[in-house]
C-alpha positions as CSV (number, residue, x, y, z in Angstrom):
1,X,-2.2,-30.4,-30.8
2,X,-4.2,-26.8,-31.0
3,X,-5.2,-26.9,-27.5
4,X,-1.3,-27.6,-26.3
5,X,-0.1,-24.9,-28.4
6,X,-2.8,-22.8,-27.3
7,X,-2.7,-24.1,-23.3
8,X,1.4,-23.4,-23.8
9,X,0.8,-19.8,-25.0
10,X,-1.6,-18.8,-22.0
11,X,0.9,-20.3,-19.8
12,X,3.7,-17.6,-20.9
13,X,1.5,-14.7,-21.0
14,X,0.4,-15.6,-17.5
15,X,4.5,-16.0,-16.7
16,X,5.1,-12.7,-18.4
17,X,2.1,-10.8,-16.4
18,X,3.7,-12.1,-13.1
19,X,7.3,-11.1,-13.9
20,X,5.3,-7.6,-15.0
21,X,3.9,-7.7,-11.7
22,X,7.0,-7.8,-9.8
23,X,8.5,-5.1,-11.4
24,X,5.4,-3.0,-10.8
25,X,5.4,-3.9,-7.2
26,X,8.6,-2.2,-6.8
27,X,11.1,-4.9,-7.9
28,X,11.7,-6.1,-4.1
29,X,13.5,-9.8,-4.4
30,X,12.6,-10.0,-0.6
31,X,9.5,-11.2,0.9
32,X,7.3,-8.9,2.0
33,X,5.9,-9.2,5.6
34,X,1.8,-9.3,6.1
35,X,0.7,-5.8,6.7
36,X,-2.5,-7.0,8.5
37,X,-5.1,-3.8,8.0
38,X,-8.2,-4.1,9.2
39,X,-10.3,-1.4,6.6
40,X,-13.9,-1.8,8.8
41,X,-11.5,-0.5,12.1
42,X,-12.6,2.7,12.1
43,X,-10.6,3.7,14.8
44,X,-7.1,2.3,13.0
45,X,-8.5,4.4,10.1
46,X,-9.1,8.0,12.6
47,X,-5.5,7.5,13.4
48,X,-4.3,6.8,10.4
49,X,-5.9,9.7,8.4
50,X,-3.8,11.5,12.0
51,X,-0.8,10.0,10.3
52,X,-1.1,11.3,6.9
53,X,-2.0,14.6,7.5
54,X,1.0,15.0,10.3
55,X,3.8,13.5,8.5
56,X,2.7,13.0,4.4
57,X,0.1,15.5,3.2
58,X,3.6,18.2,3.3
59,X,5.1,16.5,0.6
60,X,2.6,13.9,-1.0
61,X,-1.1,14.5,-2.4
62,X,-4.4,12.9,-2.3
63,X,-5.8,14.1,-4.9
64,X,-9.0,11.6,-5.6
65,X,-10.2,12.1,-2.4
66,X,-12.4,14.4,-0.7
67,X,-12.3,15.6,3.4
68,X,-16.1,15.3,3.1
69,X,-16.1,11.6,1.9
70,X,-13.4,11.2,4.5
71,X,-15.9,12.6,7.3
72,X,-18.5,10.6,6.4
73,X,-16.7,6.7,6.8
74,X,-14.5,7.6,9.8
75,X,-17.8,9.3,11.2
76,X,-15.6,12.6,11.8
77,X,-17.8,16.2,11.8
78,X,-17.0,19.3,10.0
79,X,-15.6,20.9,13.0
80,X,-13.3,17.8,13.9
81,X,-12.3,17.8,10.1
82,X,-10.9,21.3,10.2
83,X,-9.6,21.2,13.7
84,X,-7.9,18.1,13.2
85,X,-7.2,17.2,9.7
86,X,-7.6,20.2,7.6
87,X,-4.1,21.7,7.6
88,X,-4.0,23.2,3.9
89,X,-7.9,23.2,3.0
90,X,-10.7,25.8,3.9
91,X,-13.5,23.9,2.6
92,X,-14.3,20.5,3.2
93,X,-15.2,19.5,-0.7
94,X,-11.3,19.9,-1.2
95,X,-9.0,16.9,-1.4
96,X,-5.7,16.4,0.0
97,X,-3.2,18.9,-1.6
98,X,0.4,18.6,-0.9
99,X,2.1,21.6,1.0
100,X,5.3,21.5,-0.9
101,X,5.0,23.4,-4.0
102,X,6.1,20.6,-6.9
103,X,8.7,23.0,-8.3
104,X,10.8,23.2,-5.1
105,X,10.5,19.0,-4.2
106,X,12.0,18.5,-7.7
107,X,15.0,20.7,-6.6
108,X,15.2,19.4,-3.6
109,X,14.6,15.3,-4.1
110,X,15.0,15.7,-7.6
111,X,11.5,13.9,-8.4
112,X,8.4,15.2,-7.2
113,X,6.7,12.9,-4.5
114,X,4.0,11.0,-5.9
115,X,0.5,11.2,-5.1
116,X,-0.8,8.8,-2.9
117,X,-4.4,8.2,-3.6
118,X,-3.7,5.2,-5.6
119,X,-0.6,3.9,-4.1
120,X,-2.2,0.7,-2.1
121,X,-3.9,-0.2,-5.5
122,X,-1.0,0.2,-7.4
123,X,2.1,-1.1,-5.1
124,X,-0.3,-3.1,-2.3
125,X,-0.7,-2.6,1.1
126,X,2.0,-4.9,2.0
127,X,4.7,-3.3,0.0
128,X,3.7,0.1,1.6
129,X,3.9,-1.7,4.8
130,X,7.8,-2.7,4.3
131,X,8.5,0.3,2.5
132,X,7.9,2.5,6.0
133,X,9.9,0.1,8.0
134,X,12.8,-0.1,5.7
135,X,14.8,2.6,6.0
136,X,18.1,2.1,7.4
137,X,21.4,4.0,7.3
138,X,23.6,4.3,4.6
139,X,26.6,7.2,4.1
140,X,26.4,7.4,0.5
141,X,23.0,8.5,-0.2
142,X,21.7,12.0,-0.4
143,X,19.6,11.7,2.3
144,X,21.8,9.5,4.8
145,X,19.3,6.7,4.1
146,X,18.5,3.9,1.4
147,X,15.5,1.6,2.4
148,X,15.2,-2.5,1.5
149,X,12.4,-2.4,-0.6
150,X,13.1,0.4,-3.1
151,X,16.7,0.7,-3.3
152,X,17.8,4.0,-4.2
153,X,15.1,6.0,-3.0
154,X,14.8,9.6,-2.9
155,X,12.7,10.0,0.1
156,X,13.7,11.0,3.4
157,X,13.3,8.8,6.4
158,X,10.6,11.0,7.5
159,X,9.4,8.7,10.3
160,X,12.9,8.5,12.1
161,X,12.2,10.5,15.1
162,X,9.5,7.5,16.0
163,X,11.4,4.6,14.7
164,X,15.1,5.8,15.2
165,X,17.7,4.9,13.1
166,X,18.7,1.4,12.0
167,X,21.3,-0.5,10.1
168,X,20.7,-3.4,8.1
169,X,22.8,-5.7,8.5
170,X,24.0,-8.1,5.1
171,X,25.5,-11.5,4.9
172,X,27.8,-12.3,1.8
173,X,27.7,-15.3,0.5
174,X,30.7,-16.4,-2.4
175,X,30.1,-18.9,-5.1
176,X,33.4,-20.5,-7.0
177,X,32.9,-21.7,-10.5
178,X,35.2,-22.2,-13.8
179,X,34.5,-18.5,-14.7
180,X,35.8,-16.8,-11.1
181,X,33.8,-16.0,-8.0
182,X,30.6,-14.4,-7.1
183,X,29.8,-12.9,-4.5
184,X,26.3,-12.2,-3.9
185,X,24.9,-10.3,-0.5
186,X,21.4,-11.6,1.6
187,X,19.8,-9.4,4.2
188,X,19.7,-11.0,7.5
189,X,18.3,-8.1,9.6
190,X,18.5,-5.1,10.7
191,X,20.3,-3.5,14.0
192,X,18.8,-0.4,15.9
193,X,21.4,2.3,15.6
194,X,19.3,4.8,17.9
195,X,15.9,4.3,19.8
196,X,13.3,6.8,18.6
197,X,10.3,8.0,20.4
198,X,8.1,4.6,19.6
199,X,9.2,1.1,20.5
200,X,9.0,-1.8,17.7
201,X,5.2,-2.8,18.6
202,X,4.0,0.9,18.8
203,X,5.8,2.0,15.6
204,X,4.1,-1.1,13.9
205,X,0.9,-0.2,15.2
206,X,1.4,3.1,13.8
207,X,2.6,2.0,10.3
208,X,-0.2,-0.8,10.0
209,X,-2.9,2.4,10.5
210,X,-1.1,4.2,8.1
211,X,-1.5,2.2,5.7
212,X,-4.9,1.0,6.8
213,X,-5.6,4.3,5.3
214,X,-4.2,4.9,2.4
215,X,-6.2,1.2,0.9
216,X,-9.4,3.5,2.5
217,X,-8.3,6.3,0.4
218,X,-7.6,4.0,-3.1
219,X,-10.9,2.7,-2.5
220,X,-13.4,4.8,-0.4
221,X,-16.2,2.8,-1.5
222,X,-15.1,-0.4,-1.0
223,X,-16.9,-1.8,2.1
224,X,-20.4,-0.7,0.2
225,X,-19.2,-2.3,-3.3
226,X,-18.8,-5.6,-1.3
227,X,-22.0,-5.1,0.7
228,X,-23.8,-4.4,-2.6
229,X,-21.9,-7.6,-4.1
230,X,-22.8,-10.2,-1.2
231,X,-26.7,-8.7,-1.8
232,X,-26.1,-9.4,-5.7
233,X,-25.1,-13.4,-5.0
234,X,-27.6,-14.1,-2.7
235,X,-30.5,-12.7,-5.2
236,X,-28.8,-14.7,-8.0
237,X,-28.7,-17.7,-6.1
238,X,-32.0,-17.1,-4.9
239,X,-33.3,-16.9,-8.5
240,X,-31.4,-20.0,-9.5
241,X,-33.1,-21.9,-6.9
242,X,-36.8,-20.6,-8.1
243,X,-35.6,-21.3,-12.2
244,X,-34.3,-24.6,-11.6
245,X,-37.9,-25.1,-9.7
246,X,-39.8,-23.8,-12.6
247,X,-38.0,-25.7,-15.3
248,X,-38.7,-29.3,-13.2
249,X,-42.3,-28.0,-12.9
250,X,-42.7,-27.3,-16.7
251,X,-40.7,-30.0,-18.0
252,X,-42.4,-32.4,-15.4
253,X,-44.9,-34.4,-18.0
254,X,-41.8,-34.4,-20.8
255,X,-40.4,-37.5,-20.9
């Protein structure tokens, strides 16, 4: 009877760390489409980092992460750093510093924009993914746009000269009960408005690098942590081989 209790009580902890999850992962009821990085494409990553610096870095941060180690994975030199990357930086020890003083993007947006060197561990890749290519049109916000996956946002649609403008497009759906009627709406797609500079495979292209690096920047050294952690199983499976060999060997004349 202890272990059901106890096998029930895990069971809603896990239930409340998923619904915890959720909510942490922005709250989207929708489901989100595969963003597909590749973090060993160096190339995907060169243009990415392009991305950042040309259209985030002047209102978000990155402040965990150096040009230097940036250099060194995407095999970029000092002079191609500063030349190419280095907008708001004289030395390549600095990190990633946003070019909108916080003071002024409160004003403005009325929330500073966050910092970004954590955002693909803390939201996923997949949500920043959606996030980029879910802005659409809508009259009564501030900025002319909401976007799908975090309704109400305050950013901008920063992107729309590549991607254009887009509506999305809702079905309503009406439930009749005893109490009176419900009316619930479903997104069923979304409805290019105007055609920016990018069409829909190039634009994709060029959110899936984005976002290939911002997981780099959450986790610079992730490619070594899992090289040094296939190196780690082998030795340990290597030594269980040679212990399970020495124990048959010593316990041999036991019977």
């Amino acid at each position: 009877m202890g272990n059901v209790k106890m096998l029930a009580r895990l069971l809603t902890i896990l239930a409340v760390f998923g619904v915890v999850s959720a909510h942490a992962a922005g709250g989207a009821s929708l489901p989100l489409g595969k963003a597909d990085i590749d973090p060993g494409n160096i190339n995907s990553l060169q243009r990415g980092a392009r991305n950042y610096m040309n259209y985030c870095s002047g209102c978000h941060s990155a402040k965990y992460v150096r040009f230097t180690t940036i250099g060194e994975y995407l095999e970029l030199s000092e002079e191609q750093l500063a030349d190419n990357l280095m907008f708001n930086a004289e030395k390549t020890f600095e990190t990633i510093r946003s070019a909108m003083p916080e003071a002024d993007s409160r004003r403005w947006f009325g929330v500073a924009p966050p910092d970004l060197s954590l955002m693909a561990r803390s939201k996923g890749v997949d949500y920043i993914y959606n996030f980029l290519k879910g802005f659409y049109l809508d009259p009564a916000s501030p900025t002319g746009v909401d976007n799908l996956v975090l309704t109400g946002t305050s950013m901008p649609h920063v992107l729309w000269e590549l991607q254009g403008y887009q509506d999305a497009v809702f079905l309503e759906h009406t439930d009749e009960s005893a109490d009176g009627a419900t009316t619930t709406r479903h997104f069923d797609g979304f409805e290019a408005v105007t055609a920016g500079t990018m069409d829909e495979e190039d634009y994709d292209s060029f959110v899936r690098d984005t976002v290939n690096f911002l997981a780099y920047i959450a986790e610079p050294n992730r490619a070594e942590r899992r090289m040094l952690g296939m190196w780690v199983i082998i030795y340990l499976f290597v030594f269980l081989i040679i212990a399970r060999m020495l124990k048959k060997q010593i316990w041999k004349d036991v019977s």
